[in-house]
N, C-alpha and C positions, 0 to 999 in steps of 0.2 A: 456473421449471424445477426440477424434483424432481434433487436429488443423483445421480448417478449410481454415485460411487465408491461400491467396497464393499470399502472397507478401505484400500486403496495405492492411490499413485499419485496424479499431480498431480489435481486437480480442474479441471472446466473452467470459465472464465467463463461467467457468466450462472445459475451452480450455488448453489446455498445451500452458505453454509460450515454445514461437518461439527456437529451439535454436541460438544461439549466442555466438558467437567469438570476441572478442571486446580488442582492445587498450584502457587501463587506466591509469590513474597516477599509479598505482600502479601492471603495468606489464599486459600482457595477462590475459584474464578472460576468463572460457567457460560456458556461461548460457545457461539452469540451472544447469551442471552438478556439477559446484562446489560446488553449493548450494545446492547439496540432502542431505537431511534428515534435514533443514533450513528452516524457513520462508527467500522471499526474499523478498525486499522492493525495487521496483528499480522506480527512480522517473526522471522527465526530467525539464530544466532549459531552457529557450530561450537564452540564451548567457551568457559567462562569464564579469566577469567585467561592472556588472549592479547592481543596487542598493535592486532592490526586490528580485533577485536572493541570493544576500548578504545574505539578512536577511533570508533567507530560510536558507540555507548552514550553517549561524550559530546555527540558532535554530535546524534542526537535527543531528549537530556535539553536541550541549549540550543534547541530548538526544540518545545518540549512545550507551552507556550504559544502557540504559532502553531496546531498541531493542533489545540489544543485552540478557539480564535476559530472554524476550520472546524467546530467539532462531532464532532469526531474523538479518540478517545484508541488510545495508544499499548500495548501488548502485546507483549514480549519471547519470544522460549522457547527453549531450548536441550537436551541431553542432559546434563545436569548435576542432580546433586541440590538442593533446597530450600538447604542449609546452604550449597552453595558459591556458590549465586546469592548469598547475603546476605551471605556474607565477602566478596564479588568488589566486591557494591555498593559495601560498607562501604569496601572498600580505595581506591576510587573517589572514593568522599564526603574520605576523609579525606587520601589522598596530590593527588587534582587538585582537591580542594575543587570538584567538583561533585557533585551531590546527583540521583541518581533517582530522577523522582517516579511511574514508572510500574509496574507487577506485572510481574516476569520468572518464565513459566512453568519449573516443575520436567518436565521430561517426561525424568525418569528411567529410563524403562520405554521407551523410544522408540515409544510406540505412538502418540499427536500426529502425530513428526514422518513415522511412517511414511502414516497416513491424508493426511499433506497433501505425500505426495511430497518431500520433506524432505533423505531420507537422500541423500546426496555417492556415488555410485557409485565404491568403488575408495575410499573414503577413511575405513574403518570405521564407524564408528555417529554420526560427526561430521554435523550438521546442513549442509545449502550455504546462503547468506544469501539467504532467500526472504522476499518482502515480500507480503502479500496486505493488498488493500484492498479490504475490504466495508461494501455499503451499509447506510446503515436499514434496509431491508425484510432485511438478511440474507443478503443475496447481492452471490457474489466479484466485484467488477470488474474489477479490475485484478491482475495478477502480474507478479512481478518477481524474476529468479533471479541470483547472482551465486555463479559459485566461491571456494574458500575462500581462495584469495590475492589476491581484489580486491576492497579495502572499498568501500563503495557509496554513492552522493553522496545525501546526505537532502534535498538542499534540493529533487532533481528529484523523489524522493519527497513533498514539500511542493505540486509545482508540479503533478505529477500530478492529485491530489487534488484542488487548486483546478479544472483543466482540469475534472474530469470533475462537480465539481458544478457550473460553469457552463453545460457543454455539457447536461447534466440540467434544469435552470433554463427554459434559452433554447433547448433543442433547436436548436443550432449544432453543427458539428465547429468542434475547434480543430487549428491550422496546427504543424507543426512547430517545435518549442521556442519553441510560446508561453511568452509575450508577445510575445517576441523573435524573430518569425520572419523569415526573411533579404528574402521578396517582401512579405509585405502586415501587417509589425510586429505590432503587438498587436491587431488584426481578427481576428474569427470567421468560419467559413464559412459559408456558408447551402448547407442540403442542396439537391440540384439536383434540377430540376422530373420529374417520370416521365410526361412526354406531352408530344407535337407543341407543341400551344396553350402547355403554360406553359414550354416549352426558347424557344419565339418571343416571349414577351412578358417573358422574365427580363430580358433585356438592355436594357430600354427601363425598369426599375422599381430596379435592384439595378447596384452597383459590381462592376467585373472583369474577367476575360480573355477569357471567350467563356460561352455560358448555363452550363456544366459548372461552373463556374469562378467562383463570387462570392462578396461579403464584405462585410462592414458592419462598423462600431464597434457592440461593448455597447448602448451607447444607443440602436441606433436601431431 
């Protein structure tokens, strides 16, 4: 599906992310083209040198190796110039001795965060904490919006990501907070049949509640 946005405003899934030209701590970037044949993860921050921003930054620097096993690398970006991203990192590295290993975009000029719907309504030029997760081929999957007073748990960030290349894989749905889901644990769902014939012979081949309604483990 051909992008739609033309300029602002959130993008929709199933859209190609925008491309992008972008200043980071760690030099020129060009999304997505760096990132083909990559999950990207690229997520936004309302400013540097804030406390809930903090704890975000740390927790997906302690998990950048996990992304990274999925095929997945990590992308920052903020309203913040180049120099403060890198004092911010810096301060980071050296007061929580943890170390960021991934490029935090300068989008100084807010025109990034404006193209991907970004900007906090009511809360000046401040980013709201948006996560988009796009595929290889370059298109959004997944979105995820959070306002600026409530940091954002990475690891469902993490689980997402696994969810949707599984269900990619194995052309399954997966259940509410998989693995862990409350009826049928860490089972997949099998999509339901679209005719007479195969709603009457689901239940006699496949686990479940009724034909709408089945599930199988990974393996089978």
């Amino acid at each position: 599906m051909e992008n739609m946005n033309n300029g602002s405003g959130i993008p929709l899934l199933g859209e190609k992310l925008p491309e992008i030209v972008a200043q980071t701590t760690k030099g020129v970037i060009n999304i997505p083209k760096d990132f083909k044949g990559k999950w990207l993860v690229l997520f936004s921050h309302p400013a540097d040198f804030t406390p809930v921003c903090t704890t975000e930054f740390v927790a997906f620097a302690k998990r950048n190796d996990q992304f990274k096993k999925l095929n997945a690398e990590l992308v920052g970006l903020s309203i913040d110039q180049v120099f403060s991203h890198i004092k911010w990192v810096e301060w980071i590295k050296n007061t929580l001795k943890i170390e960021i290993p991934f490029p935090v975009i300068a989008d100084d000029m807010g025109k990034i965060a404006a193209k991907l719907g970004m900007i906090h309504p009511g809360k000046g030029t401040n980013t709201v904490r948006a996560v988009f997760v796009v595929d290889p081929d370059s298109v959004i999957r997944l979105m995820i919006y959070y306002p600026q007073e409530i940091g954002r748990q990475i690891d469902e960030v993490l689980r997402a990501l696994k969810a949707l290349q599984i269900s990619d894989k194995n052309k399954v749905a997966m259940p509410e907070n998989w693995p862990n889901n409350e009826l049928i644990g860490d089972k997949v769902i099998i999509p339901p049949p679209k005719d007479v014939v195969g709603a009457e012979e689901r239940m006699k081949t496949a686990e479940g509640y009724d034909w709408w309604f089945t599930y199988k483990n990974l393996s089978n």
